[in-house]
PDB file with SEQRES, HELIX, SHEET and CRYST1 records, atoms N, CA, C and O in Angstrom:
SEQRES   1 A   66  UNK UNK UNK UNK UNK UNK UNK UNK UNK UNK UNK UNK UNK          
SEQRES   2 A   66  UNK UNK UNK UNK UNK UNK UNK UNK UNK UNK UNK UNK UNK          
SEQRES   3 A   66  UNK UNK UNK UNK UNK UNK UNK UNK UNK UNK UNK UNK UNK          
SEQRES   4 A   66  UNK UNK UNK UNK UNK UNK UNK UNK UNK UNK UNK UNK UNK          
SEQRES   5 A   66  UNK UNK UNK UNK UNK UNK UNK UNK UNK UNK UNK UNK UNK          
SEQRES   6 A   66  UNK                                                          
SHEET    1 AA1 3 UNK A  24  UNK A  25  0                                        
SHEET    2 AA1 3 UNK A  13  UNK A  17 -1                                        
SHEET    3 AA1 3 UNK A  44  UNK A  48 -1                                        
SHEET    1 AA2 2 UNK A  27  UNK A  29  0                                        
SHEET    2 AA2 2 UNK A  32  UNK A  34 -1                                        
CRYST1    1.000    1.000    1.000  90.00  90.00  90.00 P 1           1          
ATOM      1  N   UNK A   1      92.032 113.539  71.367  1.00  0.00           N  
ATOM      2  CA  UNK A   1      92.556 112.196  71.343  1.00  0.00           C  
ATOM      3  C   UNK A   1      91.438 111.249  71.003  1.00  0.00           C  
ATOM      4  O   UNK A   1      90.287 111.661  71.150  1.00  0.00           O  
ATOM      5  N   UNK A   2      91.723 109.563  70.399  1.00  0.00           N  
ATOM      6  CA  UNK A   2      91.010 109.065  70.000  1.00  0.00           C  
ATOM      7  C   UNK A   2      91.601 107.868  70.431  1.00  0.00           C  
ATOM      8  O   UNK A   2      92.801 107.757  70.681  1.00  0.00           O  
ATOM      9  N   UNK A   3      90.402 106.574  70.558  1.00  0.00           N  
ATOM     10  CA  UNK A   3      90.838 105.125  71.085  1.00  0.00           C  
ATOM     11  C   UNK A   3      89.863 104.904  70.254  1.00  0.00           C  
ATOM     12  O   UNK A   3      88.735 105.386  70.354  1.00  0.00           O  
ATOM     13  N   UNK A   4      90.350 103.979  69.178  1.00  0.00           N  
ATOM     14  CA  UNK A   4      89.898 102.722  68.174  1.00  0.00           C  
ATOM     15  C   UNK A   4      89.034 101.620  69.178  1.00  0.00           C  
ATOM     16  O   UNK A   4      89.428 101.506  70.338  1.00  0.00           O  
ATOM     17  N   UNK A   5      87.974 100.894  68.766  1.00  0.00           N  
ATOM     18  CA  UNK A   5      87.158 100.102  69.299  1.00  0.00           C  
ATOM     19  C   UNK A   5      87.427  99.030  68.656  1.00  0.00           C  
ATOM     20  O   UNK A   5      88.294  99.208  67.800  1.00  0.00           O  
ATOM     21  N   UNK A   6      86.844  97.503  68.758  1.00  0.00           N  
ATOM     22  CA  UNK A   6      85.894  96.909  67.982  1.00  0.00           C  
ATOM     23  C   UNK A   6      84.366  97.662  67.720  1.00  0.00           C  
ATOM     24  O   UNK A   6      83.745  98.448  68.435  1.00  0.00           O  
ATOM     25  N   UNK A   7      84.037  97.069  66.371  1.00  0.00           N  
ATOM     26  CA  UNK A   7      82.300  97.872  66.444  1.00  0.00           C  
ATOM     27  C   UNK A   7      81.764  97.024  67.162  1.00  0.00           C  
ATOM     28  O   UNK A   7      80.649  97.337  67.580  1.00  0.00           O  
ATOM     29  N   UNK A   8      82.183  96.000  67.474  1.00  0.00           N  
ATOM     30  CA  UNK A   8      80.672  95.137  68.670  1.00  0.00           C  
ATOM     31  C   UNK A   8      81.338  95.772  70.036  1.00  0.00           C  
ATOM     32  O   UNK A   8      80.907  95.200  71.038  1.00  0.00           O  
ATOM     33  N   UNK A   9      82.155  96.672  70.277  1.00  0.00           N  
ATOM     34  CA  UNK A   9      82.502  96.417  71.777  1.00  0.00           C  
ATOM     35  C   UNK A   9      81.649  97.443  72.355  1.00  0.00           C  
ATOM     36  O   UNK A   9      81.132  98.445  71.863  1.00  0.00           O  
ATOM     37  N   UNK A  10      81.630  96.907  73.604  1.00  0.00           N  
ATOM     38  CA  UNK A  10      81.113  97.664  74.640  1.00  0.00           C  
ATOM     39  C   UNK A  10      81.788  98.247  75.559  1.00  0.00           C  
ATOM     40  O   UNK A  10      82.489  97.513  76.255  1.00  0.00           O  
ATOM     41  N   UNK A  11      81.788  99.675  75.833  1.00  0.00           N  
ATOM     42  CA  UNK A  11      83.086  99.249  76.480  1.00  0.00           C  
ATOM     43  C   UNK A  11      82.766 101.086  77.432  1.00  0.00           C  
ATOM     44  O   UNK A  11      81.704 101.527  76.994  1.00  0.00           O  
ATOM     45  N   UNK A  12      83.322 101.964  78.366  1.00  0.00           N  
ATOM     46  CA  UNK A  12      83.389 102.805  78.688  1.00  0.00           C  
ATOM     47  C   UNK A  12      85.019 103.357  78.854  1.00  0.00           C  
ATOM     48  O   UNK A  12      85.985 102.668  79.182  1.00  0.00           O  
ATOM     49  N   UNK A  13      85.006 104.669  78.555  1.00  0.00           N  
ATOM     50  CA  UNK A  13      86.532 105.045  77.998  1.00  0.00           C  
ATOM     51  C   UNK A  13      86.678 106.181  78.591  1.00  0.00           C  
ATOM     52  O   UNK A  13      85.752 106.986  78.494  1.00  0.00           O  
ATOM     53  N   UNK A  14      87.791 106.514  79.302  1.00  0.00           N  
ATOM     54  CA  UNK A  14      88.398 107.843  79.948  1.00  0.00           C  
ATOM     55  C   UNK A  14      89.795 108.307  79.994  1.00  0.00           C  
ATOM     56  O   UNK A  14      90.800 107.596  80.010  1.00  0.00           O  
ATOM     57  N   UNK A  15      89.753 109.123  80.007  1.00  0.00           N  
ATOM     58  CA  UNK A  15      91.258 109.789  80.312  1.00  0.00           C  
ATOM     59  C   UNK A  15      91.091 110.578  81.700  1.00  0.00           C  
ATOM     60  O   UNK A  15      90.270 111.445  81.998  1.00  0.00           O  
ATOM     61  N   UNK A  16      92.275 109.926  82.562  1.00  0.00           N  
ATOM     62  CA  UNK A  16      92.795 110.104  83.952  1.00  0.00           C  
ATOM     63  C   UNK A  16      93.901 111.337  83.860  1.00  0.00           C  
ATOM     64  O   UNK A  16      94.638 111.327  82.874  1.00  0.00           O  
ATOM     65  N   UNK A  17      94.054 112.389  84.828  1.00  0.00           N  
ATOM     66  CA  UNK A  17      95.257 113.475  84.509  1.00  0.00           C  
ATOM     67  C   UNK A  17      95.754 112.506  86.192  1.00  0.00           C  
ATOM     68  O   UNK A  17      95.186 112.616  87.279  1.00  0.00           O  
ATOM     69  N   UNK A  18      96.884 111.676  85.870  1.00  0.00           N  
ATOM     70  CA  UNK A  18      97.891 111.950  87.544  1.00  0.00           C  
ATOM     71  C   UNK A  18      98.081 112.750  88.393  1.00  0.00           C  
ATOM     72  O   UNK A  18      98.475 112.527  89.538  1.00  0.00           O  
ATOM     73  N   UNK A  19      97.730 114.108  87.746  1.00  0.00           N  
ATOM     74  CA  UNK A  19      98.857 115.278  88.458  1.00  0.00           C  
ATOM     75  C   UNK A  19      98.113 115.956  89.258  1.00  0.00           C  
ATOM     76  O   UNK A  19      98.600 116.425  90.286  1.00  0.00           O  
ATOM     77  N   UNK A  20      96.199 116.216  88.792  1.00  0.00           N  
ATOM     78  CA  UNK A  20      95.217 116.651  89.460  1.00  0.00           C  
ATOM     79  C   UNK A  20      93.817 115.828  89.736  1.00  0.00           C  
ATOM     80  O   UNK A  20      92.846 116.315  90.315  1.00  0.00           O  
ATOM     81  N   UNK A  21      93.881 114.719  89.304  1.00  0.00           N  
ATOM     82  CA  UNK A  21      92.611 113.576  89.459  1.00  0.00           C  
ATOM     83  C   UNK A  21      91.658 113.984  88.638  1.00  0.00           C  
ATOM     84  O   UNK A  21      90.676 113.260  88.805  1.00  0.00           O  
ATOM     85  N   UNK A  22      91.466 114.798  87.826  1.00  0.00           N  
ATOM     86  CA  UNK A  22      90.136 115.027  87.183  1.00  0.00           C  
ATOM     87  C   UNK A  22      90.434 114.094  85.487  1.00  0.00           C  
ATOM     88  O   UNK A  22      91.240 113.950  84.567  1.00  0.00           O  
ATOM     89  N   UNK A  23      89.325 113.752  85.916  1.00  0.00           N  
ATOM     90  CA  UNK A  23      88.801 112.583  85.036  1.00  0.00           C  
ATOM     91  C   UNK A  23      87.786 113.428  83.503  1.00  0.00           C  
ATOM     92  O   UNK A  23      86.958 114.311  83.727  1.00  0.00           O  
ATOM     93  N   UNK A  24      88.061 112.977  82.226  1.00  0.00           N  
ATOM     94  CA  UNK A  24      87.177 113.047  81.345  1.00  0.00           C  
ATOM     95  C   UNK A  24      87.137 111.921  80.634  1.00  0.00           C  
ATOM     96  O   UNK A  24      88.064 111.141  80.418  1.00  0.00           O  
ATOM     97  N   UNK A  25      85.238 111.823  80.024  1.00  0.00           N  
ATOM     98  CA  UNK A  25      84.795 110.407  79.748  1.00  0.00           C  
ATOM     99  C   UNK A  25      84.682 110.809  78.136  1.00  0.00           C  
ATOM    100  O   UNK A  25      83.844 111.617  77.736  1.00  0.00           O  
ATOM    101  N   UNK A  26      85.588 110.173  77.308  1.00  0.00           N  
ATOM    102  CA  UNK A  26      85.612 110.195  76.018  1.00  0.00           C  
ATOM    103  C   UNK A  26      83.839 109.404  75.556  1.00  0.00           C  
ATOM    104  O   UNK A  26      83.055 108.618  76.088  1.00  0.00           O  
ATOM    105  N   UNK A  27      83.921 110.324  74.086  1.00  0.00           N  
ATOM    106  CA  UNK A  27      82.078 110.500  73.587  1.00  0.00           C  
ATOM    107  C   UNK A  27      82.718 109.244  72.358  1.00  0.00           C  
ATOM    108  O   UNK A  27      83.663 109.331  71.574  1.00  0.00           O  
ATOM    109  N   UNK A  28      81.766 108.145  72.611  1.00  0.00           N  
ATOM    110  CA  UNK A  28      81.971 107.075  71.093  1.00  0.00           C  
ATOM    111  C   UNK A  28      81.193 108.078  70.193  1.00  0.00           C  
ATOM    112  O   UNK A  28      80.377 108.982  70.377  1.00  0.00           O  
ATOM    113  N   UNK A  29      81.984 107.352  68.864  1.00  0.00           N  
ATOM    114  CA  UNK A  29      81.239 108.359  67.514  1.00  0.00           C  
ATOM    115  C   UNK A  29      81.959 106.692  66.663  1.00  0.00           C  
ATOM    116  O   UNK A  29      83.132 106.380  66.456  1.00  0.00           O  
ATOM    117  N   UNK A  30      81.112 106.201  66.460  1.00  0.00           N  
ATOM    118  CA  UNK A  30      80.933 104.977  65.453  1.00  0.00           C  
ATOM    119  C   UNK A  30      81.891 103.903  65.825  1.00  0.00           C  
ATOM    120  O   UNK A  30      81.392 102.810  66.093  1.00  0.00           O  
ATOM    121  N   UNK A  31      83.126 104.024  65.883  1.00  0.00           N  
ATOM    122  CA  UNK A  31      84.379 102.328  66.346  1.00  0.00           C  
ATOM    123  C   UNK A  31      85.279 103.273  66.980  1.00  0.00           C  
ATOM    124  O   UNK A  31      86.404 102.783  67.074  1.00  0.00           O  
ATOM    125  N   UNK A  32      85.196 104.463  67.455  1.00  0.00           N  
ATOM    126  CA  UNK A  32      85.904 105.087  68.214  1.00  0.00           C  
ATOM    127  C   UNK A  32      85.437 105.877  69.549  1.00  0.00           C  
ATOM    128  O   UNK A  32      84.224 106.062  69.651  1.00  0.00           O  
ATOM    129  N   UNK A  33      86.251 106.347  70.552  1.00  0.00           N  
ATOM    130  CA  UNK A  33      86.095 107.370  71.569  1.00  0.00           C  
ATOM    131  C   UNK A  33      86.985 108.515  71.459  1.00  0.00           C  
ATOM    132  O   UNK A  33      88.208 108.642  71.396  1.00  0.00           O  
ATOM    133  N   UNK A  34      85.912 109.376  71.456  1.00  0.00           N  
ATOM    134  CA  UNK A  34      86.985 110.576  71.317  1.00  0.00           C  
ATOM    135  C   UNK A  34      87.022 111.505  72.622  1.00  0.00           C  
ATOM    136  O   UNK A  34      86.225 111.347  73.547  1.00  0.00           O  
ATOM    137  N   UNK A  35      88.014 112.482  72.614  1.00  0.00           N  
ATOM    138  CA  UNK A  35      87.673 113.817  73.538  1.00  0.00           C  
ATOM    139  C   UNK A  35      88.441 114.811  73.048  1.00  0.00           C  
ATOM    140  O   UNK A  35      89.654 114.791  72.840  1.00  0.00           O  
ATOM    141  N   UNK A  36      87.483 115.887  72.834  1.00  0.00           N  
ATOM    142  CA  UNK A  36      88.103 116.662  71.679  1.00  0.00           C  
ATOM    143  C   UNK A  36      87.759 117.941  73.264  1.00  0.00           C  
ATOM    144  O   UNK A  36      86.753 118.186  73.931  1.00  0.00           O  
ATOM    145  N   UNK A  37      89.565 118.581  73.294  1.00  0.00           N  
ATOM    146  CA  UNK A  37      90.072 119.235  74.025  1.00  0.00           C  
ATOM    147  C   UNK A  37      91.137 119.354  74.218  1.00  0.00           C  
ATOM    148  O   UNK A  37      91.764 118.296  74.158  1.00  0.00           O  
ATOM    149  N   UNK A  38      92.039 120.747  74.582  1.00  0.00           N  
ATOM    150  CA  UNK A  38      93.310 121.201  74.437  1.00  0.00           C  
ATOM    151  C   UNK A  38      93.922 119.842  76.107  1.00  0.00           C  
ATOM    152  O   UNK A  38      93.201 119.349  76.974  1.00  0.00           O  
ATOM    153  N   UNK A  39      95.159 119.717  75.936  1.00  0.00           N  
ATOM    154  CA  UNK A  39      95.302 119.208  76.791  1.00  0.00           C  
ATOM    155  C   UNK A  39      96.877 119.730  77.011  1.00  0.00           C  
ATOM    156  O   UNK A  39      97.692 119.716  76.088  1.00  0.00           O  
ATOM    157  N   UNK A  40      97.243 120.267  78.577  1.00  0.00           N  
ATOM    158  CA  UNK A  40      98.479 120.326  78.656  1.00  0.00           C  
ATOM    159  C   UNK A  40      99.419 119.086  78.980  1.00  0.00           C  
ATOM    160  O   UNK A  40      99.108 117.920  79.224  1.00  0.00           O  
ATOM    161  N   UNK A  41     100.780 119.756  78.902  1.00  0.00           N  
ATOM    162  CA  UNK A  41     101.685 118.325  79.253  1.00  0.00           C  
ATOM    163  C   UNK A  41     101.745 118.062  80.613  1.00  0.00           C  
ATOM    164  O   UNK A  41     101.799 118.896  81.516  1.00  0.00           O  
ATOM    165  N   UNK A  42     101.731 116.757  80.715  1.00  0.00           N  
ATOM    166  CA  UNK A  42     101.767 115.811  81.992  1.00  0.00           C  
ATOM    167  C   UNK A  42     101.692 114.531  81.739  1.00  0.00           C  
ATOM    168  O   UNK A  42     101.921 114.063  80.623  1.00  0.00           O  
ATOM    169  N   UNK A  43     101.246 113.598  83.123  1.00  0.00           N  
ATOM    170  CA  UNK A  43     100.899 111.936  82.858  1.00  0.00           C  
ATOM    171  C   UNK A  43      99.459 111.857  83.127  1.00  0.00           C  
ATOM    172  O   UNK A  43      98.684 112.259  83.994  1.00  0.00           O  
ATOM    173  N   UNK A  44      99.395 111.013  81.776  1.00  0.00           N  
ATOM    174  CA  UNK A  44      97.775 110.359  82.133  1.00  0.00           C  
ATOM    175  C   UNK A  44      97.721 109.515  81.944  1.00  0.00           C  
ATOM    176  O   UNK A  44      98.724 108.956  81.500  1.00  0.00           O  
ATOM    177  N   UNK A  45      96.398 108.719  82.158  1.00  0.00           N  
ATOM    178  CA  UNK A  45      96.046 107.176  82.281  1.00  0.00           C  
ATOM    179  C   UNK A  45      94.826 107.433  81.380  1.00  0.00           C  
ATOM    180  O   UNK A  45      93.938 108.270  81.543  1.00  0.00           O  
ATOM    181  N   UNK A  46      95.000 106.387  80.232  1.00  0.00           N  
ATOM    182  CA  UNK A  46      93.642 106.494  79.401  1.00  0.00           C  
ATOM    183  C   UNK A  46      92.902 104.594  80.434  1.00  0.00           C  
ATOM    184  O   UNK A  46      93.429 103.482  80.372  1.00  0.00           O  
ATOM    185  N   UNK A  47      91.737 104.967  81.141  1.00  0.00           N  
ATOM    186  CA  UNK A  47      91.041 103.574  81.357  1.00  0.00           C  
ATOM    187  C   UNK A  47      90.301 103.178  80.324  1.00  0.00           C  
ATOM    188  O   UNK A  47      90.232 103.889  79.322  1.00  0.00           O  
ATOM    189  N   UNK A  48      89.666 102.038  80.408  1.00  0.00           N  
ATOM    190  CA  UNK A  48      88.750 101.324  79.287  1.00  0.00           C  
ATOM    191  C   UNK A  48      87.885 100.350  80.315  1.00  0.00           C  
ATOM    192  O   UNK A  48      88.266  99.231  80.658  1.00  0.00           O  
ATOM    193  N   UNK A  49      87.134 100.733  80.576  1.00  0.00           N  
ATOM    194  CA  UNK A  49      86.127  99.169  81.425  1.00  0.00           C  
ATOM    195  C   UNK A  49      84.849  98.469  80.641  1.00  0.00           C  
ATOM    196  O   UNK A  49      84.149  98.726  79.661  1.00  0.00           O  
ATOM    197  N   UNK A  50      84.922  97.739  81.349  1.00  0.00           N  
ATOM    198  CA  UNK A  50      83.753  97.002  80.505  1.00  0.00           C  
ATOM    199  C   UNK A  50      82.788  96.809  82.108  1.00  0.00           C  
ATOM    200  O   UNK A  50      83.149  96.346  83.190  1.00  0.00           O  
ATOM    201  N   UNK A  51      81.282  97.466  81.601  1.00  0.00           N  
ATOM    202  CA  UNK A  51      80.575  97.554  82.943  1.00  0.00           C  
ATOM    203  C   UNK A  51      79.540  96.316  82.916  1.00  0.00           C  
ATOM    204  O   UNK A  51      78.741  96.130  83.833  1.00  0.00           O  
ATOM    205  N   UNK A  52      79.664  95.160  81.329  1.00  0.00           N  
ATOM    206  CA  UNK A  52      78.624  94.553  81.638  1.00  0.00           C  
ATOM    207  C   UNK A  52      79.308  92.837  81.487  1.00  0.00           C  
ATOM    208  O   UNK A  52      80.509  92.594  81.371  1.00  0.00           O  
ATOM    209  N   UNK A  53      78.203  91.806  81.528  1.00  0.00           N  
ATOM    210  CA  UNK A  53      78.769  90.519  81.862  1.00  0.00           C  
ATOM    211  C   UNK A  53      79.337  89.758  80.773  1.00  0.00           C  
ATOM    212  O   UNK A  53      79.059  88.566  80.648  1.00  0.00           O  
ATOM    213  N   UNK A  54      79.960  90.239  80.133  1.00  0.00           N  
ATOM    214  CA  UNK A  54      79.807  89.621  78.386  1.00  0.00           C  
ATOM    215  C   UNK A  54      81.630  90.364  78.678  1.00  0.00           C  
ATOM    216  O   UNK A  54      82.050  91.418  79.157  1.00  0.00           O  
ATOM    217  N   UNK A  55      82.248  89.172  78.102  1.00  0.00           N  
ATOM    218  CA  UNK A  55      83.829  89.230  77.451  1.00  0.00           C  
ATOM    219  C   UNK A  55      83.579  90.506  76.230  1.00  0.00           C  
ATOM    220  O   UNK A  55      82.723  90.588  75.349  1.00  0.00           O  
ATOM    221  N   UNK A  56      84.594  91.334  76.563  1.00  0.00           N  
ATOM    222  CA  UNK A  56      84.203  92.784  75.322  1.00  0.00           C  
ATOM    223  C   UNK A  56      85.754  92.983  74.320  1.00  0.00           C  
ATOM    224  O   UNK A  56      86.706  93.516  74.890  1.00  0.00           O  
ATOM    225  N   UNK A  57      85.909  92.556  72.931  1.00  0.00           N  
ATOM    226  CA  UNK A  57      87.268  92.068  72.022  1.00  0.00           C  
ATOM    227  C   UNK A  57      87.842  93.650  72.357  1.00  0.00           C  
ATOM    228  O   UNK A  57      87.117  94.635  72.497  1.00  0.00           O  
ATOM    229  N   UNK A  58      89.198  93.630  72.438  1.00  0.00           N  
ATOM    230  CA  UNK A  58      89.801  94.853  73.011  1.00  0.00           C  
ATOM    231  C   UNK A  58      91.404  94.871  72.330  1.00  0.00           C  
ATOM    232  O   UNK A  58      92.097  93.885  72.579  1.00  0.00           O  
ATOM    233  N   UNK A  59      91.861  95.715  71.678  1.00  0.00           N  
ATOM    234  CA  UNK A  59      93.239  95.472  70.889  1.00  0.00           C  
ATOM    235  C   UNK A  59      93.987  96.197  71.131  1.00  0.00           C  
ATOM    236  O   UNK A  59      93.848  97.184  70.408  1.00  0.00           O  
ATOM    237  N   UNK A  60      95.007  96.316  71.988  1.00  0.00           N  
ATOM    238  CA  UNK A  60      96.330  96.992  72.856  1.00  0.00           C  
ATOM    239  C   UNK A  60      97.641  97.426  71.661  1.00  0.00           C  
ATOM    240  O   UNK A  60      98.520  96.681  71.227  1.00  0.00           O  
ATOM    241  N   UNK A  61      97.428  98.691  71.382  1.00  0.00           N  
ATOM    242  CA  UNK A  61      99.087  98.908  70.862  1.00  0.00           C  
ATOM    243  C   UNK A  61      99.545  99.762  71.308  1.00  0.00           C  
ATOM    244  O   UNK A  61      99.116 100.776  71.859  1.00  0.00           O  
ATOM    245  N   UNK A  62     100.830  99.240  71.001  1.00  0.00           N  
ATOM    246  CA  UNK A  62     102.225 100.101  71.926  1.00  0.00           C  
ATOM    247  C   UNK A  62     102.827 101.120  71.072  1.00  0.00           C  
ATOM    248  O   UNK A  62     103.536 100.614  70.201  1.00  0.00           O  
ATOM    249  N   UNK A  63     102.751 102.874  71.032  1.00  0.00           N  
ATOM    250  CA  UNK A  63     102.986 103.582  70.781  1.00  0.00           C  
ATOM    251  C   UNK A  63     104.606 104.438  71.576  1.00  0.00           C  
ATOM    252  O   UNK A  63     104.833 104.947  72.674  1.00  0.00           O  
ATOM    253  N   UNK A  64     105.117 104.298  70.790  1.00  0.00           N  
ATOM    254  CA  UNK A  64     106.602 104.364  71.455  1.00  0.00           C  
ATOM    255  C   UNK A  64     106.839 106.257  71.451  1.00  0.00           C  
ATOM    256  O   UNK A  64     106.569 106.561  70.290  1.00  0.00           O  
ATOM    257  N   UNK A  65     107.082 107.117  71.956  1.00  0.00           N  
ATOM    258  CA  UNK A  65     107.542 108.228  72.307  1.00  0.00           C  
ATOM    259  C   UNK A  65     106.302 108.979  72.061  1.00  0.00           C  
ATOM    260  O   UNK A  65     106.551 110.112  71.648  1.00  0.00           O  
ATOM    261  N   UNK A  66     105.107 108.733  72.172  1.00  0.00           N  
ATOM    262  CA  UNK A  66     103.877 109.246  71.702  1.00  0.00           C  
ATOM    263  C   UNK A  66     103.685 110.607  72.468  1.00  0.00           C  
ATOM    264  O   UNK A  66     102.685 111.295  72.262  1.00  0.00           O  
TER     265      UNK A  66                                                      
END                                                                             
């Protein structure tokens, strides 16, 4: 899986599994985060934080039956 950036952003990126709590921290590779791994079906939570003091541009789309 992959999450699009801004190139100025700063930003730290993960994918949450609901079902067992284990957390993986997607690797930036140029205006993206990736995590390259099989993943079974369930619910997850992709987070995005911003750990420093500076407003970080961030662009939300809604992917319908994804």
């Amino acid at each position: 899986m992959s999450v699009q950036i801004h190139q100025d952003s700063s930003l730290k990126v993960s994918l949450h599994d609901q079902q067992n709590g284990q957390t993986w921290h997607l690797k930036r590779r140029g205006d993206s985060y990736r995590l390259s791994r099989s993943l079974k079906a369930g619910n997850y939570q992709i987070r995005v934080a911003n750990q420093t003091s500076q407003k970080q541009p961030i662009a939300i789309l809604k992917t319908d039956h994804y």
